[in-house]
Structures are given as structure tokens and as C-alpha cells.
C-alpha positions in Angstrom: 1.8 -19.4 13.5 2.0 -16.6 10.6 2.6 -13.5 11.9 2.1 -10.5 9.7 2.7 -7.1 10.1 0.0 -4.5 8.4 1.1 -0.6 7.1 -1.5 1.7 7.8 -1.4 5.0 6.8 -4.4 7.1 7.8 -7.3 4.0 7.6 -6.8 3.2 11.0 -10.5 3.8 12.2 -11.3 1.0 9.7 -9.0 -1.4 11.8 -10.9 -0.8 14.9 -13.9 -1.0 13.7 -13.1 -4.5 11.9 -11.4 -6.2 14.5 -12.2 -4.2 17.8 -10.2 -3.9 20.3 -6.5 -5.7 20.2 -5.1 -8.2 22.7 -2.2 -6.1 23.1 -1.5 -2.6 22.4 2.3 -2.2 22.3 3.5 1.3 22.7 7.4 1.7 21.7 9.1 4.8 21.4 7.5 6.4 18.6 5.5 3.4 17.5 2.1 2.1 18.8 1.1 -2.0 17.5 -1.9 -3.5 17.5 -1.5 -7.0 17.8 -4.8 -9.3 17.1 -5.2 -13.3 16.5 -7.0 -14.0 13.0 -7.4 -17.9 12.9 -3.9 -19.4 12.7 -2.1 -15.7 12.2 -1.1 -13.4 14.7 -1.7 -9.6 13.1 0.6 -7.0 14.0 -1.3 -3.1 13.2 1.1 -0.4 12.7 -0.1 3.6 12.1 2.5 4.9 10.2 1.3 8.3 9.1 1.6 9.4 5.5 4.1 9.6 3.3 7.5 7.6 2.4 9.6 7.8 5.0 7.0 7.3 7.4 5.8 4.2 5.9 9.0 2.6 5.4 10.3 3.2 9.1 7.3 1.2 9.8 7.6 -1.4 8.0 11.4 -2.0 9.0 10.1 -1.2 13.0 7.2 -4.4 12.0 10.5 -6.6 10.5 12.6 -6.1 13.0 10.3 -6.3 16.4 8.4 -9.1 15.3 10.1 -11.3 12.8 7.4 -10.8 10.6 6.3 -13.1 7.9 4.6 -10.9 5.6 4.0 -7.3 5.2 0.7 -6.6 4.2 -0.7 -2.7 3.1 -4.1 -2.2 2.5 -5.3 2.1 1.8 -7.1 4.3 -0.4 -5.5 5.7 -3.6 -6.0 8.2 -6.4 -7.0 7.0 -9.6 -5.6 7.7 -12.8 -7.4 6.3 -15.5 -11.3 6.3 -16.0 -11.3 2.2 -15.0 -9.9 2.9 -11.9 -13.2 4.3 -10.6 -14.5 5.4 -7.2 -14.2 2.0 -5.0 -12.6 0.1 -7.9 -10.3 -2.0 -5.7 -6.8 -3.8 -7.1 -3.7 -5.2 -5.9 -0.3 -3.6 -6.7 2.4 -5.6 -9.2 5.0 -3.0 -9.3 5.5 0.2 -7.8 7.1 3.6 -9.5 8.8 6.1 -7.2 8.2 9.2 -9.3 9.2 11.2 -6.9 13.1 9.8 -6.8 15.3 11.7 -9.2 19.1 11.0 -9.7 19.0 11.6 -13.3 21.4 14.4 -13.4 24.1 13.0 -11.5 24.1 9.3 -13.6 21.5 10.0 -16.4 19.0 7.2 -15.1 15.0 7.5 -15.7 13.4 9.0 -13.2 12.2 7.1 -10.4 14.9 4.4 -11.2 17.0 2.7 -8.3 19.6 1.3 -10.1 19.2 -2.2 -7.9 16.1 -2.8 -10.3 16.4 -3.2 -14.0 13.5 -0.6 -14.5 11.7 2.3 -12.8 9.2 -0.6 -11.8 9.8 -2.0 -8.2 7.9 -5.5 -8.1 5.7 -6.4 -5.3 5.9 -10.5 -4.5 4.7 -12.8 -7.1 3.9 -15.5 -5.6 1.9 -13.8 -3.2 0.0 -11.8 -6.1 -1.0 -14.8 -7.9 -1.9 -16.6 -4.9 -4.2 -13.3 -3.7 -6.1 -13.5 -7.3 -7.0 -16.9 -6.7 -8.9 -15.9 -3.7 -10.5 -12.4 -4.9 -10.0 -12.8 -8.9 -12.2 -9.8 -9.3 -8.9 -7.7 -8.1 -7.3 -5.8 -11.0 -3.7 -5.7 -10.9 -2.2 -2.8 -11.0 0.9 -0.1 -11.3 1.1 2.2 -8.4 3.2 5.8 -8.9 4.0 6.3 -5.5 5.7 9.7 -4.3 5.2 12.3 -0.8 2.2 14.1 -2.8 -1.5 13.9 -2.3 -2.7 14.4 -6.4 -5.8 16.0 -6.7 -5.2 17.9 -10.3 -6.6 15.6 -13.5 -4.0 16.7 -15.6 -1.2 15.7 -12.9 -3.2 12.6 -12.8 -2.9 11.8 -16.5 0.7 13.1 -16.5 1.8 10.2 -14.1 -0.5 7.5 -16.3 1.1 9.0 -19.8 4.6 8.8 -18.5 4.5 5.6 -15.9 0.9 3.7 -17.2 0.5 3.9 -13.7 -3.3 3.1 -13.1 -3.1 4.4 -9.2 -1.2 6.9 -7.3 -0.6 7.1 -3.6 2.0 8.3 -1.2 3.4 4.9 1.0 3.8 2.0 -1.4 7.4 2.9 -2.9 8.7 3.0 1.1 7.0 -0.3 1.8 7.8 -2.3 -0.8 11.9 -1.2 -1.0 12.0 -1.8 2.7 10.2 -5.8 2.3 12.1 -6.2 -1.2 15.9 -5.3 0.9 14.6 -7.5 3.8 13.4 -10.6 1.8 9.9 -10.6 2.8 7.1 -10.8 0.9 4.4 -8.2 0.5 1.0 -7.9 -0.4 -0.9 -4.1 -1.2 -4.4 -3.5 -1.6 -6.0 -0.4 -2.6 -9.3 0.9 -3.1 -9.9 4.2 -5.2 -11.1 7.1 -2.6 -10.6 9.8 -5.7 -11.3 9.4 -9.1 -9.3 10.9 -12.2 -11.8 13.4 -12.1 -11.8 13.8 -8.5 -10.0 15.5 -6.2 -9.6 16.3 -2.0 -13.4 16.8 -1.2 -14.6 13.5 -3.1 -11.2 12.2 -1.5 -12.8 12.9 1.9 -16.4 11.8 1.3 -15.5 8.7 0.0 -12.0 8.0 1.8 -14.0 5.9 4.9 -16.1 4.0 3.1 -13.1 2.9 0.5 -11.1 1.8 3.5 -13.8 -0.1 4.8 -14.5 -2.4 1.4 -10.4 -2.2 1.1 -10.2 -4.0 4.3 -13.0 -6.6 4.0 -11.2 -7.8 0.7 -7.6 -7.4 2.1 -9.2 -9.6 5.5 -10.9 -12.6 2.9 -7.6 -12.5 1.2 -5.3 -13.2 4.6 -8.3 -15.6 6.4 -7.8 -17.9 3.3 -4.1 -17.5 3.3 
């Protein structure tokens, strides 16, 4: 049986109301799991917080406990271009740290970790390609990824003009280092809860209802897994 381990940051209400209550709720120090059965997988619902750090010591707590299979993230985002629309939903094929910054000791970009041959931190391909075949409507997408909630348009552009990020959000960069040093495979999904145009009060009348149509896409994706 697959057993994978889900990030979520601050969607967790969408959790409960999908799948109810868990067979098991785990309480570790620090750490509370959900675990629930979905056909032949065996879920595993983490609530990391926001933020980096946060997300990554999750993720790592999921590997390590459970001998996860695959990390899945599903979450609302910002968007950064005019496609990326209220509830426009995608799937992340790289990720840029924008907030990582070692440029003046070794005169890299910024957001570069010199392990990857770009600023551009790949998700798992094979996992990508094998989510579009079930949900082809997904757009893929780069995600700048930093311990900000962006609510100004013109730091929204800034981050597409430098980055052609099409997203921005504040857990993917964590997640995705910590399944990329592990060897697991990853799969993010993110709906738009702010447009480019947007900012926190359309992020907060639309942030429950973007979780809800994230997780009903991210849930067809896994049940056909």
C-alpha cells in the first residue's frame, strides 16, 4: 500500500471537510497527523503552518515517521500574471527561492543553491507528466517561493519579470529541497486565492473556496494514481 504524506499549510479545514474525520490522529511532540485510507493509499495529513521552515520540518517529520512514498502539497497561491486568474489551478515544475541570497559571498544569482545548475529547483517529472494525464487541464507552472505573503502588483510583476514565475507562495521551496535531498517524489498543486491585481482581502474571500476546488483536483489526481 502507497502511503503518502500531504503538506498543508493553512487549508486544513478543507481536509476535514473532504475526508471527515481520520482513523487516527497522531499527536507527536510538536506535530499532529491525520492519517486516512483512500482506496489502496494510506494518507498521512500534516499542518505545518506557513512559511519555509515550517513546511520543510514537516515534510522531513512525514519522511522520516512514516517511510513515505510521496509527498504531495496541495494550497492557494498568489498570481503573477493575468492567466493565472482567481481559481486558475496548476501544478508546479520548478520552484525559485527568491528569498535565498548568497550572492555576495560567491557571486551566484539569487535564489541559486549551487546543488542545482539554475535558480530553478525541479519538482518530480515523472510524477508531473503522469498528473497531466489525469487532469490535462492543469497548467504547469514556476512557483517563486520565499517567507512573504505578496499582496503589491508591482512586487507581483517584479518576481514574474525577474523569475517568469507565474505563482508565488510561501512553502514550496522548503518542500521540494527537503523531497529532492531525500529522493522522494513530489507532487504540488495550487489554486490562485489572489490575483495580480489582488491582494489580502480578495486573498481572504476567496482563500476557502480555492482550497476546496485545489483539493478536489489534487484528490482525482491521487485516487487515479
Amino acid at each position: 500500500m502507497k502511503k503518502i504524506g500531504m503538506i498543508v499549510a493553512v487549508e486544513i479545514e478543507a481536509v476535514l471537510n473532504k475526508f471527515g474525520m481520520p482513523i487516527q490522529e497522531l499527536k507527536f511532540a510538536g506535530h499532529v497527523v491525520y492519517q486516512y485510507k483512500l482506496a489502496e493509499q494510506e494518507l498521512f495529513v500534516i499542518h505545518s503552518g506557513a512559511g519555509e521552515i515550517a513546511a520543510a520540518m514537516a515534510t522531513q517529520f512525514l519522511i522520516s515517521q512514516f517511510n513515505i512514498d510521496l509527498i504531495v502539497n496541495f494550497g492557494v497561491v498568489g498570481g503573477l500574471t493575468h492567466e493565472m486568474a482567481l481559481a486558475r489551478t496548476c501544478i508546479v515544475e520548478s520552484v525559485v527561492h527568491y528569498d535565498f541570497d548568497t550572492s555576495e559571498a560567491d557571486g551566484s544569482e539569487v535564489g541559486r543553491y549551487l546543488d542545482y545548475p539554475s535558480v530553478y529547483i525541479p519538482t518530480t517529472k515523472e510524477i508531473l507528466h503522469k498528473a497531466l494525464e489525469i487532469e490535462p487541464t492543469l497548467r504547469k507552472v514556476v512557483c517563486a517561493s520565499g517567507d512573504k505573503f505578496i499582496a503589491q502588483k508591482e512586487k507581483k510583476e517584479e518576481l514574474h519579470n525577474i523569475y517568469k514565475a507565474d505563482i508565488c507562495e510561501m512553502e514550496a521551496a522548503g518542500i521540494v529541497l527537503t523531497c529532492n535531498k531525500n529522493k522522494i517524489p513530489c507532487l504540488l498543486i495550487k489554486t490562485v486565492s489572489d490575483s495580480i491585481t489582488g491582494g489580502a482581502s480578495e486573498f481572504w474571500n476567496a482563500v476557502n473556496e480555492s482550497a476546496r476546488i485545489c483539493l478536489e483536483i489534487t484528490s482525482k489526481i491521487l485516487n487515479n494514481f
